[in-house]
N, C-alpha and C positions, 0 to 999 in steps of 0.2 A: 779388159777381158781376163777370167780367171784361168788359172793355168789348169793343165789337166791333171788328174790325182795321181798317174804313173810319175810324171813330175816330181810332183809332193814326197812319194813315199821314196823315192830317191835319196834325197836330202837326208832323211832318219837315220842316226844311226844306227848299225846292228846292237840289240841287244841279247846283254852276256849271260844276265841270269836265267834263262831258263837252260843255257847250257852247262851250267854249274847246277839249279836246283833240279832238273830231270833225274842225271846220273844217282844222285844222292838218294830222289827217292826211288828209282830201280835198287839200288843198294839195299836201302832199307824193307822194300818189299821182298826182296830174296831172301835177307835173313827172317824177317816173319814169317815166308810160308816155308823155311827150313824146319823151325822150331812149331810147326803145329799151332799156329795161328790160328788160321782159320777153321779149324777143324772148334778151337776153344770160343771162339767165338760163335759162332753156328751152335755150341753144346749151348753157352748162356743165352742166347738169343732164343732159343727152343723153351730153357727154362721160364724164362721173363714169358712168354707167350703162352706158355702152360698155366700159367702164375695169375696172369692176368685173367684169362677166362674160367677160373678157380678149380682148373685141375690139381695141379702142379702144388 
């Protein structure tokens, strides 16, 4: 008879990196939208779209 999966996932141990890689990328997305990120990206992405249907 096979065991139940609440069993199984017991056994697992906790894993470390995504409490290591989350923080980093919060970190990292603060300092982008400090620095006007988005706003630069949004201006190219407007361009590229302009560009493409032969406004721009």
């Amino acid at each position: 008879m096979s065991q139940p999966s609440h069993e199984l996932r017991k056994k697992r141990p906790i894993r470390k990196a995504p409490f290591v890689v989350i923080p980093i990328f919060l970190i990292l997305w603060m300092i982008g939208v400090a620095t006007g990120e988005p706003a630069r990206v949004l201006e190219q992405a407007i361009q590229v779209c302009l560009s493409c249907i032969g406004i721009g």
